[in-house]
C-alpha positions as CSV (number, residue, x, y, z in Angstrom):
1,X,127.2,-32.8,64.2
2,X,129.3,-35.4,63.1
3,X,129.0,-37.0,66.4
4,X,125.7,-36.9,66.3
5,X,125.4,-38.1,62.9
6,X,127.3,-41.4,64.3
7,X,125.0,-41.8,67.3
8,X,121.9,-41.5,64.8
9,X,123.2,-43.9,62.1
10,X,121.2,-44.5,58.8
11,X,118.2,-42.4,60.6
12,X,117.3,-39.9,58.1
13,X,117.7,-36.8,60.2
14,X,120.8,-35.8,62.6
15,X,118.6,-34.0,65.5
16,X,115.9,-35.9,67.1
17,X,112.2,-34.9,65.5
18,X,109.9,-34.2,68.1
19,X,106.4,-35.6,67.8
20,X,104.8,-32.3,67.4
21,X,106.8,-30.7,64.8
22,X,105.0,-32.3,61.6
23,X,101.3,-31.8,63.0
24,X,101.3,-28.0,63.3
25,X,102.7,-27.7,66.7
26,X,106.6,-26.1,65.5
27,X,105.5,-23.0,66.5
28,X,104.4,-23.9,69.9
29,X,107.4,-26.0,70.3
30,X,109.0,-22.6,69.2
31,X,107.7,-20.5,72.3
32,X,108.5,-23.6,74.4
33,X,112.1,-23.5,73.7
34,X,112.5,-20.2,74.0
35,X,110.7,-19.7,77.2
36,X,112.7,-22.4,78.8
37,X,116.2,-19.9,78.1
38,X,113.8,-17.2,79.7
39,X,113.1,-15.4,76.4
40,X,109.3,-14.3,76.9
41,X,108.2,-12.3,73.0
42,X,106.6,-13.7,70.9
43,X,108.4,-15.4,67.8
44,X,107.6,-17.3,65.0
45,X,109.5,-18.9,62.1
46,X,108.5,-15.8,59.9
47,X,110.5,-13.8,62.4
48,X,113.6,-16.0,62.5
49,X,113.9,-16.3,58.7
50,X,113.7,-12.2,58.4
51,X,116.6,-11.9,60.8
52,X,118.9,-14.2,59.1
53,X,118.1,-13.1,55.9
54,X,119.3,-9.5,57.5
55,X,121.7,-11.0,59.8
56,X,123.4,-12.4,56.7
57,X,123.4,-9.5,54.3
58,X,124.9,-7.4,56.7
59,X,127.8,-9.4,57.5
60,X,128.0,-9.7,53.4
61,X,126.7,-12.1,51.3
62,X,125.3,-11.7,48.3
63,X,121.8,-11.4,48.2
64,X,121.4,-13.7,45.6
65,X,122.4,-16.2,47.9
66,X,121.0,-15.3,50.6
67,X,117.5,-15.5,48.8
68,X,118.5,-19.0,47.3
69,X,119.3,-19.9,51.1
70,X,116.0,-18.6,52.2
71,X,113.9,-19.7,49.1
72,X,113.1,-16.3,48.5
73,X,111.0,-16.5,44.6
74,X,110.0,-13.0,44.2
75,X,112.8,-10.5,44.7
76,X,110.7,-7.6,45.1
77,X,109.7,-9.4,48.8
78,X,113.3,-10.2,49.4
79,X,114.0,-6.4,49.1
80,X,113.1,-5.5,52.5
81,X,115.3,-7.7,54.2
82,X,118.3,-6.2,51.7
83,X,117.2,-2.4,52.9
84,X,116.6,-3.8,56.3
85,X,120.2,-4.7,56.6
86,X,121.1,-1.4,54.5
87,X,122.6,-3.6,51.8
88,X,121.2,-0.9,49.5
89,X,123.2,1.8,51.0
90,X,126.4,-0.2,51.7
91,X,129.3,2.0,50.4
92,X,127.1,4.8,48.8
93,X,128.7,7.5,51.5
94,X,132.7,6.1,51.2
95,X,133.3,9.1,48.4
96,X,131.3,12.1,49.9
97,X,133.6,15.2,50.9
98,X,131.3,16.6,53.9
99,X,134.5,18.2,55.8
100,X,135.7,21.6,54.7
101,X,139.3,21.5,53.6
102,X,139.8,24.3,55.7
103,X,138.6,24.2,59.6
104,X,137.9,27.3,61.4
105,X,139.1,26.6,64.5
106,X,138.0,30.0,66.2
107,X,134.5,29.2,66.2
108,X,134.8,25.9,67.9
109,X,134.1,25.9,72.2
110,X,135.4,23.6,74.3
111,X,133.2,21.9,76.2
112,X,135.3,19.8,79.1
């Protein structure tokens, strides 16, 4: 980036604008892009910005930040993307006891 930055100058953005981008065509641009690495589904920039708003919370940041990052305004919206990447649940199972102390061992076949 930095070596871009010097290459570019005073211009006001580091990567080169393409024509299309500010007159509705960024999602077409988009598809082009991503056909040309041979990636075929359809995506949009709604899609990208729900998987690294998951992406994110699941590697763990706060989701505070995450929204801030996103410009997320209402938190009720920005919920899904916290269950999504089971933000919600993080930790909740660390304390359960499921085994028995005790393991029967004469019920148990083996298979190999």
């Amino acid at each position: 980036m930095i070596e871009l930055k010097n290459i570019r100058g005073n211009e006001e953005f580091v990567l080169p604008r393409l024509s299309g981008w500010d007159h509705g065509m960024a999602g077409e641009i988009l598809r082009t892009f991503l056909r040309s690495f041979g990636i075929e589904k359809y995506v949009n920039f709604h899609t990208l910005r729900a998987c690294f708003a998951t992406h994110v919370l699941a590697s763990g940041a706060e989701p505070t930040q995450v929204m801030k990052m996103g410009d997320w305004a209402d938190f009720k919206t920005f919920q899904i993307y916290i269950r999504m990447a089971g933000v919600d649940v993080k930790g909740v199972t660390d304390n359960f006891r499921v085994m028995p102390k005790v393991i029967d061992l004469e019920n148990v076949v083996q298979i190999r």
